[in-house]
N, C-alpha and C positions, 0 to 999 in steps of 0.2 A: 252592528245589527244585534238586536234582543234575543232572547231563546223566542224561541215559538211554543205556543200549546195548543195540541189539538181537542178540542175537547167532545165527549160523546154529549150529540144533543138531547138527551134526556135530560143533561145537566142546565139547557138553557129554560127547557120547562117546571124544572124546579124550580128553578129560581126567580121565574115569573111567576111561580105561585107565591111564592114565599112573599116575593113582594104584593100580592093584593089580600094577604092575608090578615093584615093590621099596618097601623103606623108606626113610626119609631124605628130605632137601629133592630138591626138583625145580622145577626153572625155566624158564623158557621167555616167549617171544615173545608176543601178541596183534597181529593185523593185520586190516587194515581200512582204511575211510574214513570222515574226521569229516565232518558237514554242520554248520550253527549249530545245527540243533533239537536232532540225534542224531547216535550215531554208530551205524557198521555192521562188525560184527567178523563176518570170511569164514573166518578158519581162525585156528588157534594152533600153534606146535611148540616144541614143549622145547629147552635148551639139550644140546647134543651132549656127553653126559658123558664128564667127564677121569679119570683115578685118584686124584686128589685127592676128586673131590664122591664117588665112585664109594664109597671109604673110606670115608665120613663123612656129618653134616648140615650140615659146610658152606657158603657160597655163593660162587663163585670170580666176586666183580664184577666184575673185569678181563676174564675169559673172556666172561662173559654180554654184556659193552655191544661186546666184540671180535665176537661171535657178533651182535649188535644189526647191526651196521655193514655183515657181510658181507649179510645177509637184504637190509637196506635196499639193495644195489645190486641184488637179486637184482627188487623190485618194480617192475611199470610203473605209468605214472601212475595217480593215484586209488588206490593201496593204498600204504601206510606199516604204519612202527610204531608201532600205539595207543598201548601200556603193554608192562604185565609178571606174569608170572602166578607164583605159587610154590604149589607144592604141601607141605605138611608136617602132621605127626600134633600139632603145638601151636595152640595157641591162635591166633588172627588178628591179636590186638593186640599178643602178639609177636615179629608178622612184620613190624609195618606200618615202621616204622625201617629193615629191611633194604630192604621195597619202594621207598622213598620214598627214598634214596639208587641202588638202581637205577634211575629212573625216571629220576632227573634226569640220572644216570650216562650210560644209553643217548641221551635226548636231544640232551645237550652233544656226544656223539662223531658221532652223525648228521649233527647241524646242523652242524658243522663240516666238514662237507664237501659242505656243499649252498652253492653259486653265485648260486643266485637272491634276490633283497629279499625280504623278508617283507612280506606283504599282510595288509592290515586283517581281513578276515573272515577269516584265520589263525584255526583254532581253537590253542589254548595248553595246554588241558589231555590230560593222560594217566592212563590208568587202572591201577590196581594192583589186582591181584585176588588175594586169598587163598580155595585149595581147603583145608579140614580133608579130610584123606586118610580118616579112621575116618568122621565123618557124611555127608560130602559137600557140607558145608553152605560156601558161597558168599559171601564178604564181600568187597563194591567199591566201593572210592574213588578217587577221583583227586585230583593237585596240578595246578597252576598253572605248570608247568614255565619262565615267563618270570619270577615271581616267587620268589626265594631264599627267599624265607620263608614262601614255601605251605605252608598244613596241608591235611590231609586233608578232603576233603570228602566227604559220601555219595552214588550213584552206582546208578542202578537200571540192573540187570542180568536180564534177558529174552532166552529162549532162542525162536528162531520158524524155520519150514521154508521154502525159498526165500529166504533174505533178500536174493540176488545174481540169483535164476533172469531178473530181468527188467531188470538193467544192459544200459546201453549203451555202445558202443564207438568211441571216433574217433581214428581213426589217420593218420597224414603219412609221408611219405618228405621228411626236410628237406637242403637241400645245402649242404657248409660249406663255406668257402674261410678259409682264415686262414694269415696268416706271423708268424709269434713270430721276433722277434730275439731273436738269444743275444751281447751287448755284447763279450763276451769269448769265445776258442776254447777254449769247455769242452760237453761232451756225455755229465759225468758226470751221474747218474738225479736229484741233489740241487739240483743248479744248474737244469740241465733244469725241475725241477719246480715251482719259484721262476718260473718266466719265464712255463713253461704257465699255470701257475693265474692271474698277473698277462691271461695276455689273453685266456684262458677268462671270466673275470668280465668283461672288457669285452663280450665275444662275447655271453655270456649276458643282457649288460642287452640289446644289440642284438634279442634272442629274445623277451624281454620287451617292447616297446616295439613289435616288429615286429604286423602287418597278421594275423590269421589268420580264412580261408574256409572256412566249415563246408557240405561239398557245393558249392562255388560260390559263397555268399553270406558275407556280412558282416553276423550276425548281434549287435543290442543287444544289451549287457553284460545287462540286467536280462531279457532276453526268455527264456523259461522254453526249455531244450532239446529240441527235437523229441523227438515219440515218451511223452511224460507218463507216464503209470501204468500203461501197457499188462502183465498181471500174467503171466509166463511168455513173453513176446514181446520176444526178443533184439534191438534194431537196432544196426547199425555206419554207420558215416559216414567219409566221406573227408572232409580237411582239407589244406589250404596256407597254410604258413607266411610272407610276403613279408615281407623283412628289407632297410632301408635300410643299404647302406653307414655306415659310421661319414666323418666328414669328418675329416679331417688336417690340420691348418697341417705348411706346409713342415720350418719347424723341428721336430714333431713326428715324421715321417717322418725326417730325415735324421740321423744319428748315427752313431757308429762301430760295426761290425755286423760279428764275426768269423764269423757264420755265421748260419745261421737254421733253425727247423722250419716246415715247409711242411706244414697238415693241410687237405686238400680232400678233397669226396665225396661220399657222400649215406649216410642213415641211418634205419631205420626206427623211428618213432616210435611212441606210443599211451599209451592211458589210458581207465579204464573210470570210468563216470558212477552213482551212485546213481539210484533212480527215485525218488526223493522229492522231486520235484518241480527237479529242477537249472538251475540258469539256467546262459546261454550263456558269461558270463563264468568258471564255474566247467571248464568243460569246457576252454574257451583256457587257465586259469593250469594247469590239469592234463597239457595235451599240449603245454603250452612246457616246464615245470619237465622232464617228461621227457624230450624232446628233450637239454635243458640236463646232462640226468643221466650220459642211456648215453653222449652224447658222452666226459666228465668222467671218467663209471668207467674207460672202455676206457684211457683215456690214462693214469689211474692206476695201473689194473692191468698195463699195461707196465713203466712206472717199475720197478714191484715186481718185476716178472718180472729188471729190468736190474739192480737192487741187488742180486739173491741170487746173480749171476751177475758177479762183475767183469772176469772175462776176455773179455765179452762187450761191453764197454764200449772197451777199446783194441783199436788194429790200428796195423799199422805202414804208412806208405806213404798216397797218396790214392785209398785204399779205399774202395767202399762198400759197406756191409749194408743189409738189408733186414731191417725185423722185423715183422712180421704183427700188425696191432692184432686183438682177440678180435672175431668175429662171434657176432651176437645171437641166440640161441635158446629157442623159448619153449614152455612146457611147463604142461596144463592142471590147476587144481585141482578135481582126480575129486570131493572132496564138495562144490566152490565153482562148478561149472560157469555159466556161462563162461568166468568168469575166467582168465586167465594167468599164471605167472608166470613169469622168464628165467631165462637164467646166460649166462656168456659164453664163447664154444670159441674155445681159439686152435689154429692150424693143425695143430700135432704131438699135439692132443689125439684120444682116440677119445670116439665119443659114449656109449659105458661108463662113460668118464671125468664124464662130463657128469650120467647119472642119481644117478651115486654121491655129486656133490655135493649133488645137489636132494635126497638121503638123507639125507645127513649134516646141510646147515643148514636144510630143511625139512621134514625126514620126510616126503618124500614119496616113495612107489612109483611112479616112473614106467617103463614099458618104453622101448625105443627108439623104438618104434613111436609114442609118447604127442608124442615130439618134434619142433616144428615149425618146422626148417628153410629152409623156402622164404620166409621175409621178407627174409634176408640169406648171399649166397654167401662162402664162407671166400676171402681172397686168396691169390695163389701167392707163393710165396717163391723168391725168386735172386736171384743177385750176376751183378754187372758190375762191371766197370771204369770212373770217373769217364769215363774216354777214349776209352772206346768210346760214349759218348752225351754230345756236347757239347748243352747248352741255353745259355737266356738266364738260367738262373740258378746256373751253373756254370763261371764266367770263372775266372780268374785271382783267386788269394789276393789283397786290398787289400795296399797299402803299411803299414807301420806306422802313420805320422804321418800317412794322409789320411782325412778323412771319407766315409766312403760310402753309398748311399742301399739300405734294403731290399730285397732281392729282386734286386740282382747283385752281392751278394759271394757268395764260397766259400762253399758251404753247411755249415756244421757238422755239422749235422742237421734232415732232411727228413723229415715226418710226411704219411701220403697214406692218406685213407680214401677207397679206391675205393668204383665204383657199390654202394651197399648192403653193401659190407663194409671192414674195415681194415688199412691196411699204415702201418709205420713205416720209414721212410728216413734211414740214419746216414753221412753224411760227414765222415769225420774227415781234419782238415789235417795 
C-alpha cells in the first residue's frame, strides 16, 4: 500500500482555479509535512509564469526547482516541499516522466543547501500529482527521491477540512557566537562563502547534538508531544536550545588568519507540529533544523545581495561597511491558519516589497497589516571609521611571515546578528 495524503481542501479549490485560468501546463509546488504514517499537504502554489511557459505547453525545469528553492527558504520548520503538481488537458501518463524528473530536480537543489545530517525517520519520498484540467480527475504517485532508480508508486490522495486547524507551535530565540577565519585577505561573496558554509556545518552539527527544553523540561525522544488530539485547540510552547562549545586543540585554533567574519546574536526560531500524535523528538529535529535554516538563508542571501553588486565589495583605505543581514518576517496562511510562513526584509526594503514577493512565490494575498514583524527588529545601518572604535579584535594587520591566533588579527570581515535581527560587518585591509 502507498503513503497516503491528507490534503486541506482549500488546496482542491486552488487548484480548480488554476485550472480555468488559461490553457497550457501549469506547475507549481505542494507543501506540507511528512509523519511515517501520512503526510499533510496545507496549501499549494503555482510556479510564477515566464513568457516562455506563458507562450506554450512547455515546462521550464530550471525555473520550477529555481522557484522550489526560493518557497523552501520561505518555510519554518515542519513545512517543506512535498512534491509537485502540473496541471495539463493530456493524459496523466504523459506527464509522469516530466513529473518524476522534476521531483528529483526540486529535491537535489533543496537538499543541497540544507546543513543538517539526515535522520533515519527521514521520510524519502515525494509526491507527483497530475490535475486533467478538462475532468478534474486526480492521479498521485510518488518516488523515492534517495533512490535513482525509483518508479512510481500509487499514492492516495484525500482532500479533508481543518487538517492544520489543531497544530501546535514551538518556538526559541537561539543565540549565536561564531568566528570564521578567512586564511587569506579576501572579502570577495565567492571566497566568503566557501569559508561560511565550512563553519556553518560545524555550527549546525553543534545545534544538532545540543540540549533542547520544551517549556523548561527535557522531554524523551519517544515521549508523545503535549497537547495530543485536541481538535481546533491551537498550543504553542517555548523552547531552549543549550549548545556545548565545540573544543579546539591549540593547533586547530592557531593558523594564519588574514582576517575573519564575526556572526553573533540571537534569532527567532519555530516550527509547527502535526497532531497526529507527534513525539518529542520530532518537534527538537524540527526547531533545530530551523534554527539551522534562517541562520544559513540570511547569510546566503547576502552573499547574493554582494555578488550582484561588485562595487560594493571594494573600498579603498581601512574602511569599514556595515551590511544589514535580512530580519524575519512572518506572514499567515489565510486558508492554513495557524500556520506561518516568512520571507526575509532587509533594511532599504519596504514591507510592499515584502507582500509582493509572498505574491509572486506563494500566491499569497497578504495585506501589510497580515505581517508579523514584532519577532525580529531590522538593524540600523552606518559607517565608521576602524579608528574611531578600537577593540580587541581590531589590532594591527599581522606580519606577513607570523602565525596568528583567531579573533586578534585585522578583521577582514565582520558578520553581527544583533538581538533578534542582523547586520553584516566588512573590514577591508
Amino acid at each position: 500500500m502507498g503513503r497516503s495524503y491528507i490534503v486541506e481542501d482549500a488546496v482542491e479549490g486552488y487548484l480548480s482555479e488554476l485550472c480555468e485560468q488559461r490553457a497550457g501546463s501549469v506547475t507549481g509546488l505542494l507543501l506540507g509535512q511528512s509523519s511515517p504514517q501520512r503526510d499533510f499537504v496545507v496549501t499549494a502554489t503555482r510556479t510564477p509564469p515566464t513568457e516562455e511557459t506563458l507562450a506554450g505547453n512547455s515546462v521550464d525545469k530550471e525555473w520550477v526547482t529555481e522557484h522550489a528553492r526560493q518557497v523552501s527558504r520561505m518555510l519554518p520548520g515542519g513545512l517543506s516541499v512535498l512534491g509537485v503538481f502540473i496541471i495539463t488537458d493530456t493524459e496523466a501518463k504523459d506527464t509522469l516522466t516530466t513529473l518524476r524528473q522534476l521531483v528529483f530536480a526540486v529535491e537535489n537543489l533543496i537538499s543541497s543547501e540544507t546543513l543538517w545530517s539526515p535522520a533515519e525517520d527521514d521520510v524519502t519520498d515525494c509526491v507527483a500529482l497530475h490535475v486533467n484540467r478538462k475532468t478534474r480527475k486526480t492521479f498521485c504517485r510518488t518516488f523515492d527521491v534517495k533512490d535513482p532508480k525509483s518508479t512510481a508508486k500509487p499514492a492516495d490522495w484525500k482532500y479533508q477540512s481543518g487538517v492544520c486547524s489543531s497544530w501546535g507551535m514551538v518556538s526559541c530565540c537561539l543565540l549565536v557566537d561564531m568566528l570564521v577565519p578567512l586564511p587569506d585577505k579576501r572579502t570577495d561573496p565567492e571566497y566568503m562563502d566557501k569559508c561560511l558554509k565550512e563553519e556553518l556545518r560545524g555550527w549546525a552539527q553543534q545545534v544538532e547534538s545540543g540540549v533542547c527544553l520544551i517549556d523548561g523540561k527535557k522531554l524523551a525522544e519517544d515521549a508523545e508531544f503535549p497537547g495530543g488530539q485536541k481538535r481546533n485547540v491551537r498550543q504553542t510552547y517555548t523552547a531552549q536550545i543549550l549548545i556545548t562549545p565545540r573544543e579546539q586543540r591549540l593547533a586547530e585554533v592557531e593558523r594564519r588568519c588574514g582576517g575573519s567574519v564575526s556572526l553573533t546574536g540571537a534569532v527567532h526560531s519555530r516550527a509547527y507540529l502535526h497532531s497526529n500524535k507527534p513525539k518529542a523528538r520530532l518537534a527538537e529535529k524540527l526547531l533545530k533544523r530551523d534554527a539551522v535554516s534562517t541562520v544559513a538563508t540570511r547569510v546566503q542571501m547576502l552573499l547574493e545581495e554582494l555578488l550582484t553588486s561588485e562595487e560594493e565589495n571594494k573600498s579603498s583605505g581601512k574602511h569599514k561597511r556595515e551590511h544589514c543581514l535580512p530580519h524575519r518576517v512572518f506572514c499567515p496562511l489565510k486558508a492554513s491558519r495557524p500556520l506561518c510562513v516568512c520571507d526575509y526584509q532587509f533594511s532599504d526594503e519596504s514591507v510592499c516589497e515584502v507582500t509582493e514577493r509572498l505574491k509572486e512565490m506563494l500566491d499569497i494575498d497578504a495585506d501589510e497589516g497580515d505581517l508579523d514583524t514584532r519577532q525580529e527588529s531590522p538593524a540600523e545601518n552606518t559607517e565608521r571609521e576602524i579608528a574611531a572604535e578600537p577593540t580587541m579584535e581590531t589590532v594591527v594587520a599581522p606580519e606577513p611571515k607570523r602565525n596568528t591566533f583567531i579573533g586578534v588579527a585585522m578583521a577582514t570581515a565582520v558578520a553581527l546578528l544583533a538581538s533578534a535581527a542582523s547586520m553584516l560587518y566588512l573590514y577591508d585591509v
